[in-house]
PATIDO-864219 format. One line per 8 residues: their letters; for each residue x, y, z of N, C-alpha, C. Coordinates in steps of 0.1 Angstrom, whole numbers, plus 5000, padded with zeros to 4 digits. Atoms other than C-alpha are relative to their C-alpha. Example, Ala and Ser with C-alpha at 12.3 -4.5 7.8 and 13.67 -1.06 7.14 Angstrom:
% residues 2
as> 5009 4988 5000 5123 4955 5078 5009 5012 5000 | 4991 4989 5000 5137 4989 5071 4992 5011 5008 .
% end
This chain:
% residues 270
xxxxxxxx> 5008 4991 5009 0722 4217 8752 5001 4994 4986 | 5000 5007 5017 0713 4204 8716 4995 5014 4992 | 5002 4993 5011 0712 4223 8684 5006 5000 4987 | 4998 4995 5018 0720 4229 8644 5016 4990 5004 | 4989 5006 4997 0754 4221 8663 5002 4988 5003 | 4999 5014 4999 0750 4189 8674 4995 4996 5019 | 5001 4997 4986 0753 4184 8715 5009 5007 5007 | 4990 4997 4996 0773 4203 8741 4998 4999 5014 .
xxxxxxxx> 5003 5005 4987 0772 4192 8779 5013 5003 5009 | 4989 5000 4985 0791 4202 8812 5001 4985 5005 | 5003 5013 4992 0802 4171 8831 5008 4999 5009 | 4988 5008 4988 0822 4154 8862 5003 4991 4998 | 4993 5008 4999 0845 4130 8856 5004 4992 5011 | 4997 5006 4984 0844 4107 8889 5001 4988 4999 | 4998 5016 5001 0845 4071 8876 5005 4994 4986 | 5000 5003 5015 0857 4053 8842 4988 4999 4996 .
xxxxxxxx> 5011 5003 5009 0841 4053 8814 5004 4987 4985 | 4996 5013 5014 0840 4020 8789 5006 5004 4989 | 4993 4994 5012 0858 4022 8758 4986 4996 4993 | 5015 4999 5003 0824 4034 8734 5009 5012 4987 | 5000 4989 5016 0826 4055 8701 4986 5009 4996 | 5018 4988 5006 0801 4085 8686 5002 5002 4985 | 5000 4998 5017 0788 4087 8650 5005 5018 4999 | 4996 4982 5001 0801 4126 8658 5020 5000 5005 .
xxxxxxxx> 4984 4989 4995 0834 4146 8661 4999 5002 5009 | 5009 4996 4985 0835 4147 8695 5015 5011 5007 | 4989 4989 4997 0863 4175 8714 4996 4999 5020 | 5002 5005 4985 0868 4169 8755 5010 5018 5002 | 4992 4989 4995 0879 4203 8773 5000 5001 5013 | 4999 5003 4988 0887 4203 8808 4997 5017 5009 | 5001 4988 4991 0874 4235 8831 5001 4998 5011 | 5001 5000 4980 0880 4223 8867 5004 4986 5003 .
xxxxxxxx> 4993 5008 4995 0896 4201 8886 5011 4992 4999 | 4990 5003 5003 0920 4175 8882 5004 5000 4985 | 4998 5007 5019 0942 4169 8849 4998 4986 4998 | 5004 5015 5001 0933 4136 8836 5006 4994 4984 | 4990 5000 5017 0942 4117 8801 4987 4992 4995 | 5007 5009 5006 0917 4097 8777 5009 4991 4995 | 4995 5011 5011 0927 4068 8757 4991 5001 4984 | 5005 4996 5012 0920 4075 8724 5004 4986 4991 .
xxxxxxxx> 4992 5009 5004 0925 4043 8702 5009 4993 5014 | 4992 5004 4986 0953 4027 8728 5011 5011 5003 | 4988 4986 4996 0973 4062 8730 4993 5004 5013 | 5004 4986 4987 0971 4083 8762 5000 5013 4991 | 5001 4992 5006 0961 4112 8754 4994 5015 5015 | 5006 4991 4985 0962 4141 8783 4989 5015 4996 | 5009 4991 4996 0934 4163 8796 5001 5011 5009 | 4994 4988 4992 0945 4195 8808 4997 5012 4995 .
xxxxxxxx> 5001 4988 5004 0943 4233 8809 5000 5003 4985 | 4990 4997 5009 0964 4234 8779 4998 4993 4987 | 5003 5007 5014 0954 4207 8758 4987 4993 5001 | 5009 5011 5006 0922 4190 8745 5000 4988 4994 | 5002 5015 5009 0910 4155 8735 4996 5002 4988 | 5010 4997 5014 0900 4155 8699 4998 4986 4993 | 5005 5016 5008 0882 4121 8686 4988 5002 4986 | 5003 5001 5009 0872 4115 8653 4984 4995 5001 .
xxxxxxxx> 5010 5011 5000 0839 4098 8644 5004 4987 5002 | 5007 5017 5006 0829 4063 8648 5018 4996 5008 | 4991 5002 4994 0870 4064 8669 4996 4996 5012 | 5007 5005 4983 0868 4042 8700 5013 5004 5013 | 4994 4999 4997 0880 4058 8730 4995 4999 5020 | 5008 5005 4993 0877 4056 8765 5006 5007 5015 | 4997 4993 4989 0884 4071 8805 5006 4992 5012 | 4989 5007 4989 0908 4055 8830 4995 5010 5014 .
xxxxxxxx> 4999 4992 4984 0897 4073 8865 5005 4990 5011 | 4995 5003 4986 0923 4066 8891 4997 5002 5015 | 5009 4997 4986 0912 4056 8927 5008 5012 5008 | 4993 4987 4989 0921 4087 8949 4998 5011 4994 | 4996 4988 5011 0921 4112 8919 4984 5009 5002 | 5004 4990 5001 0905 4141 8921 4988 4996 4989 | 5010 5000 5011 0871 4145 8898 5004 5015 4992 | 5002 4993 5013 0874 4164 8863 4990 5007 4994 .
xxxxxxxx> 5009 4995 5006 0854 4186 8852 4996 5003 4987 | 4994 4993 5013 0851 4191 8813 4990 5005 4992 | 5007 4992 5011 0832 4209 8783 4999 4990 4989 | 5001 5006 5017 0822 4182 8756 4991 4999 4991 | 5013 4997 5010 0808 4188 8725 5003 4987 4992 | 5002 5007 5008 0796 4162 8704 4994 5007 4983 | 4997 4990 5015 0798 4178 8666 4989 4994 4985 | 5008 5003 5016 0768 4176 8635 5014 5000 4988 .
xxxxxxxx> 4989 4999 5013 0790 4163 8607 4997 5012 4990 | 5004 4989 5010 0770 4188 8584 5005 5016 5006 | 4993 4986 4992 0774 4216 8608 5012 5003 5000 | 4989 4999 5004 0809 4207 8607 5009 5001 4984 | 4999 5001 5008 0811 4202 8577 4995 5017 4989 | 4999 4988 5006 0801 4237 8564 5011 5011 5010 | 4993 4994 4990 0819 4252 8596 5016 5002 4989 | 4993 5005 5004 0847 4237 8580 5011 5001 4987 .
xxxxxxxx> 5000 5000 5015 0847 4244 8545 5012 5002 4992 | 4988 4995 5005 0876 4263 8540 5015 4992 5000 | 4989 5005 4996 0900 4241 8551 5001 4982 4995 | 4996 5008 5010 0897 4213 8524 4992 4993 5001 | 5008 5010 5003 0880 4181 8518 4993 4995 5019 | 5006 5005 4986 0856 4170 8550 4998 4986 5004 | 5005 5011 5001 0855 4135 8563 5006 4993 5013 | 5001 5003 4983 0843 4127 8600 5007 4990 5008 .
xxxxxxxx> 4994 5011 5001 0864 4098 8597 5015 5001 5005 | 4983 4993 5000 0898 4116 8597 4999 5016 5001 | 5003 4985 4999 0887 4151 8605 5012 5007 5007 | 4992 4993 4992 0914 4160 8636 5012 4993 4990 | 4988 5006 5007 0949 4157 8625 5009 4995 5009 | 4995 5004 4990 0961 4151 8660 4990 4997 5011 | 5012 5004 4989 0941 4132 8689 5001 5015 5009 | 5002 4989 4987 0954 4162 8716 5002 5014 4987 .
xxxxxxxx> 5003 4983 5005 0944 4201 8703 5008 5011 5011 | 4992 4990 4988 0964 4229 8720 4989 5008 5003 | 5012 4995 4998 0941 4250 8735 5011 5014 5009 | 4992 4989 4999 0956 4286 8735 4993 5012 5010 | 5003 4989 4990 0948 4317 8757 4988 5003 4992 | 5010 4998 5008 0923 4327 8731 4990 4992 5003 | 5009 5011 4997 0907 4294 8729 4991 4998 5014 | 5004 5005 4986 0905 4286 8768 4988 5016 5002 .
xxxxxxxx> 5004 4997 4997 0892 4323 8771 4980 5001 4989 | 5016 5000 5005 0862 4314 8741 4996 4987 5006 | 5006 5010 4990 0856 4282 8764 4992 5003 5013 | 5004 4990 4988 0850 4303 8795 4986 5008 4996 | 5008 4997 5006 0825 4319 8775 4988 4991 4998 | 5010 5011 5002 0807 4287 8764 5000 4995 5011 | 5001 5007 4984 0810 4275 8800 4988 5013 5007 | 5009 4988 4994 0790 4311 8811 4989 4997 4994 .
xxxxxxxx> 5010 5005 5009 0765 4304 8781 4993 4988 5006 | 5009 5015 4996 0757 4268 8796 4994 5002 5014 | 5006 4997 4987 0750 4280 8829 4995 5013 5003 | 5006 4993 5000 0731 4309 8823 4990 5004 5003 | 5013 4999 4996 0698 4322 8835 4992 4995 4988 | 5005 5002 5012 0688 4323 8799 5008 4995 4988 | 4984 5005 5009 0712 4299 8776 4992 4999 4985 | 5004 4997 5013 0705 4307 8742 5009 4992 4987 .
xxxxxxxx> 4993 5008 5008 0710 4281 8714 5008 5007 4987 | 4990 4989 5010 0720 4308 8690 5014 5004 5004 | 4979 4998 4994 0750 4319 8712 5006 4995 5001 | 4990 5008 4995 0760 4289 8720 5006 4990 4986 | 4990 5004 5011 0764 4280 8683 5010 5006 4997 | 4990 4993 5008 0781 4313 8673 5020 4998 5012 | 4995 5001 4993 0803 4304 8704 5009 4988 4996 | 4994 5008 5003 0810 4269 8695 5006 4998 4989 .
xxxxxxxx> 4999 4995 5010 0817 4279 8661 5017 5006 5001 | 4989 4994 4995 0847 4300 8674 5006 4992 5007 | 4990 5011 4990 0858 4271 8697 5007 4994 4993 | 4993 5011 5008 0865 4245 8672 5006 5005 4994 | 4990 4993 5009 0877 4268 8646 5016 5004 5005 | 4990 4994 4993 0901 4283 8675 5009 4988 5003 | 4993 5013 5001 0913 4246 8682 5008 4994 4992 | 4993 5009 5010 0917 4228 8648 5011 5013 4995 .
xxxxxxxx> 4989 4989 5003 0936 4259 8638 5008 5003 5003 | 4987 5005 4990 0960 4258 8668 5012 4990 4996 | 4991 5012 5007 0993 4237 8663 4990 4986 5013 | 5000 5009 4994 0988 4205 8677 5005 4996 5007 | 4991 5004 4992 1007 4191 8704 5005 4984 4994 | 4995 5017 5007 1010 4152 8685 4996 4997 4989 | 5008 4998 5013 1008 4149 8652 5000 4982 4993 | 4996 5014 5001 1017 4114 8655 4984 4987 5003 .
xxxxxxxx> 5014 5005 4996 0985 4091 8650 5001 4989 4989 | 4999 5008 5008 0975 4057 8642 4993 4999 4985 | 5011 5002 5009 0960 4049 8605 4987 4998 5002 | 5012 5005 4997 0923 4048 8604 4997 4991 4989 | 5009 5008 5002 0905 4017 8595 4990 5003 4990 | 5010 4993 5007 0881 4022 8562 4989 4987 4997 | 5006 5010 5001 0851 4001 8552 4998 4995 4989 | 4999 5004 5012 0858 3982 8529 4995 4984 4989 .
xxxxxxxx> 5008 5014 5002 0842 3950 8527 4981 5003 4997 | 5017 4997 5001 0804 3955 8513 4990 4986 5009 | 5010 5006 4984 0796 3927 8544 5003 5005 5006 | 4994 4999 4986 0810 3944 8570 4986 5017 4995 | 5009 4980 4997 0791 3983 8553 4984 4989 4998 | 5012 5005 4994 0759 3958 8553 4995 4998 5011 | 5003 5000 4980 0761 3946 8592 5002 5013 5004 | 5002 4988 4989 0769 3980 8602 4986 5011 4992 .
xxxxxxxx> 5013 4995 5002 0737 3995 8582 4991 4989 5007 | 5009 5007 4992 0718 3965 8595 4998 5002 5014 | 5000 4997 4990 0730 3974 8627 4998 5014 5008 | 5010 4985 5000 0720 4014 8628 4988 4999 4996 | 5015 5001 4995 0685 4003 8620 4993 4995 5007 | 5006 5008 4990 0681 3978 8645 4998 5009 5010 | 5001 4989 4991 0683 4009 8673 5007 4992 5012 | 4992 5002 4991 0710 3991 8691 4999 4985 5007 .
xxxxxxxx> 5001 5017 4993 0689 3955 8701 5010 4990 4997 | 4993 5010 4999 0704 3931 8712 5002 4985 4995 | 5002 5014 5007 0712 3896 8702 5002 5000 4980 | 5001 4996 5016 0717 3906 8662 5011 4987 4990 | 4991 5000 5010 0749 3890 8654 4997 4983 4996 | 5008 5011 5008 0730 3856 8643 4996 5000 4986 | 5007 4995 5019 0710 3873 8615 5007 5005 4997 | 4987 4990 5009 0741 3892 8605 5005 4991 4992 .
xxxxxxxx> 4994 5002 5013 0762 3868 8595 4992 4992 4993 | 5009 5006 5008 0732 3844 8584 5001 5007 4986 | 5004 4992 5008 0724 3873 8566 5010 5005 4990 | 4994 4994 5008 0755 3881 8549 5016 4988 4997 | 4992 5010 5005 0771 3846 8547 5017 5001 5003 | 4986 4999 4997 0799 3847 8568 5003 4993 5017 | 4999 5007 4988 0812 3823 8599 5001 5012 5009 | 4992 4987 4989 0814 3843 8632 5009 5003 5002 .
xxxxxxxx> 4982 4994 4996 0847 3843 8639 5007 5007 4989 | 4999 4988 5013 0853 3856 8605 4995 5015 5000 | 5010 4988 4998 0827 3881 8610 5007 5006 5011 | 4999 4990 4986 0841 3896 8643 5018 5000 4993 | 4985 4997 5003 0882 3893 8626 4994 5015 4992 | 4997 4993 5010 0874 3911 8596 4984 5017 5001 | 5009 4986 4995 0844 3936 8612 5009 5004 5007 | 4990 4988 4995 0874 3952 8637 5010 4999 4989 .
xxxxxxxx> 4992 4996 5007 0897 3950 8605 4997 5014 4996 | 5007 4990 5003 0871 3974 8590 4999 5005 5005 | 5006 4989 4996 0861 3994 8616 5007 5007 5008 | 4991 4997 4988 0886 3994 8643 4993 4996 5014 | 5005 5001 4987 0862 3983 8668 4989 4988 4999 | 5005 5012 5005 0844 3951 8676 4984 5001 4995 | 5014 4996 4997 0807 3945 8666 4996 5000 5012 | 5004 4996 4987 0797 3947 8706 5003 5010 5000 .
xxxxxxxx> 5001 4982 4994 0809 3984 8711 4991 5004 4988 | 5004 4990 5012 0800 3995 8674 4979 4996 5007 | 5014 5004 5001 0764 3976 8686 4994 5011 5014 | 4998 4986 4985 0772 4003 8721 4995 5008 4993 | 5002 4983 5004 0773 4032 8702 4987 4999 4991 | 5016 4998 5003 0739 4025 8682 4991 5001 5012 | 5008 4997 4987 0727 4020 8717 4997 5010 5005 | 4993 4990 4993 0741 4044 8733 4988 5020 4991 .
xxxxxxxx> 5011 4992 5001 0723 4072 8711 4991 4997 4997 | 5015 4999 5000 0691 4059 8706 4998 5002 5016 | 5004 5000 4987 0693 4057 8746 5000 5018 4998 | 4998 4979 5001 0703 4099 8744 4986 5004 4994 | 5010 4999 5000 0674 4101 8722 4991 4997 5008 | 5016 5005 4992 0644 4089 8739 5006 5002 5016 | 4998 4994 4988 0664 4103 8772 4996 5020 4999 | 4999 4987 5004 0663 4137 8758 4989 5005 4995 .
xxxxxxxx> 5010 4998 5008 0635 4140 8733 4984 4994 5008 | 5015 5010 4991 0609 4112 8746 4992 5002 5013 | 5010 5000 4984 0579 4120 8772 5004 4989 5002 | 4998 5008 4995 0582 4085 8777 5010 4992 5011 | 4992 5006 4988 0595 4068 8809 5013 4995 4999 | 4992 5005 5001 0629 4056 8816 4996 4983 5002 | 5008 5018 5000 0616 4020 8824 4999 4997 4986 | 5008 5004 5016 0597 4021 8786 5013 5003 4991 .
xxxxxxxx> 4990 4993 5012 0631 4038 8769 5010 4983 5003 | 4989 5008 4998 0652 4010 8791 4996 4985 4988 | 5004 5011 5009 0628 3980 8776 4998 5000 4986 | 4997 5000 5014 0627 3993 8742 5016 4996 4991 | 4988 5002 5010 0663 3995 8738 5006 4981 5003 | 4999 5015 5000 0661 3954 8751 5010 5003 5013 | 4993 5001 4985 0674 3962 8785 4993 4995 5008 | 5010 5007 4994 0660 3939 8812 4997 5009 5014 .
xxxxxxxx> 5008 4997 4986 0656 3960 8841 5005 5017 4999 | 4999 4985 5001 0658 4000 8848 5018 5003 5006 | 4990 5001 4993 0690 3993 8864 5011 5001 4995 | 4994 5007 5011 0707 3975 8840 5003 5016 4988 | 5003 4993 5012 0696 4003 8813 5011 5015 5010 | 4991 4983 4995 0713 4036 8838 5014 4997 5005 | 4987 5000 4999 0744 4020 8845 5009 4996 4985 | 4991 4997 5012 0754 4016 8812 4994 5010 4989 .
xxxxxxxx> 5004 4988 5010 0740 4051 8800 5013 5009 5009 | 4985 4988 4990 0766 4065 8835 5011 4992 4992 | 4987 5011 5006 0790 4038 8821 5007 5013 4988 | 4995 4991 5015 0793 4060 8787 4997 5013 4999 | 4999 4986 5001 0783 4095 8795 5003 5006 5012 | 4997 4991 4983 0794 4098 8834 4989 5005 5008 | 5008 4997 4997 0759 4106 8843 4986 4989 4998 | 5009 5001 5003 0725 4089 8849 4989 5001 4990 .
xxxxxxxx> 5012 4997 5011 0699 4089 8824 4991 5009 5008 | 5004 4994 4994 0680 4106 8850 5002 5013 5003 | 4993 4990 5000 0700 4133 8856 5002 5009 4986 | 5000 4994 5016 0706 4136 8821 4987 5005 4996 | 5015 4996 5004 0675 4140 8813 4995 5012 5010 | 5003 4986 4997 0669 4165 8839 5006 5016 4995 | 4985 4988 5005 0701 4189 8830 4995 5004 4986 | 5005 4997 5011 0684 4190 8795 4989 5005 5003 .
xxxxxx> 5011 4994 4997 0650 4200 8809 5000 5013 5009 | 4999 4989 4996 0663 4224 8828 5009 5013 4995 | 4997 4994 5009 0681 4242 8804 4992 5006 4989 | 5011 5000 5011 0650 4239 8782 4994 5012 5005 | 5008 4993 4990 0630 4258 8808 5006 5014 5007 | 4994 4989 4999 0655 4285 8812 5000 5010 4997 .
% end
């Protein structure tokens, strides 16, 4: 479901997922099946009843599914910095960067029972984007306001080099194409191997993922929004075959582009 809020999606956990980063606040909540853990950064970070994943922006993190294991079911919302960012307000300076103060959120009887809620809301006859803000609204608040379970976390990475904040704006208007990092450093006068040391100094993550996650939602867009065909969304974003383009959309969201794309239209139509 999309809205004011940002995104919020049921899912099944049944295979890894690459290590990939979101320009959002993103919150992993587990409603069914097995317990599982993300890797947030290179920490474990467990997925259970009890506790939530909580990843910052632009943090790269990622899904270990062990053979035999049970599939996961969980509640993740992907978070409008703005939206959070007034959500937010009271509780001091905002910056999507360093927003959680611990990767795992406790997630208290309260909490789990306003999740339960937003899990009824998504599978509704009639799922109403209004409720499911005032809903989500009370999630996160009920979370970051919880103690934490680890308060122990690595420093974040800032951008500090005005080449490194030029390739990565050059690289959010490209919409993810491929082949870029030629005209980058051409463009900003810097050997490659330099360029790829001192871009994960900056960012924490190399230019190929950071060049993922541009991908990654322009692919959400034009899966979501766009009449246009998966074939036409796959060759736009410089993917050579339809194939190619839905195994690394399941790669990073556990789902099809196809599917995806339905689950949104059929929420639409609700």
């Amino acid at each position: 479901m999309l809205g004011a809020f940002g995104r919020v999606a049921q899912v099944e956990l049944e295979h890894c997922l690459v290590r990939h980063a979101h320009p959002y606040c993103h919150m992993l909540f587990k409603v069914g099946g097995a317990d599982s853990s993300f890797i947030v950064d290179d920490r474990h970070v467990p997925l259970t009843d009890e506790c939530a994943v909580l990843v910052d922006a632009w943090r790269p993190h990622e899904f270990v599914f062990q053979p035999g294991q049970p599939p996961t079911q969980i509640v993740a919302l992907y978070i409008d910095s703005d939206w959070l960012a007034t959500l937010s307000a009271d509780l001091g300076e905002f910056n999507p960067l360093d927003f959680f103060k611990a990767s795992a959120g406790h997630v208290s009887r309260d909490t789990y029972r306003i999740l339960m809620d937003v899990l009824d809301c998504l599978n509704g006859a009639s799922p109403s984007s209004v409720d499911m803000e005032f809903l989500l609204s009370r999630l996160v608040l009920s979370t970051i306001l919880s103690e934490a379970g680890d308060r122990q976390r690595q420093a974040r990475p800032q951008f500090v080099d005005w080449r490194i904040r030029r390739a990565v704006k050059y690289m959010q208007q490209s919409d993810g194409e491929f082949d870029l990092i030629g005209d980058i450093v051409a463009d900003i006068g810097m050997s490659r191997a330099n360029f790829f040391r001192q871009f994960k100094a900056c960012t924490g993550m190399s230019p190929g993922l950071f060049q993922n996650v541009v991908r990654l939602e322009q692919a959400i867009r034009l899966t979501v929004v766009s009449e246009e065909s998966l074939s036409t969304a796959a060759s736009r974003l410089g993917f050579s075959d339809i194939a190619h383009f839905s195994r690394f959309f399941r790669n990073h969201t556990a789902v099809s582009p196809r599917i995806y794309r339905q689950g949104t239209h059929n929420l639409s139509s609700r």
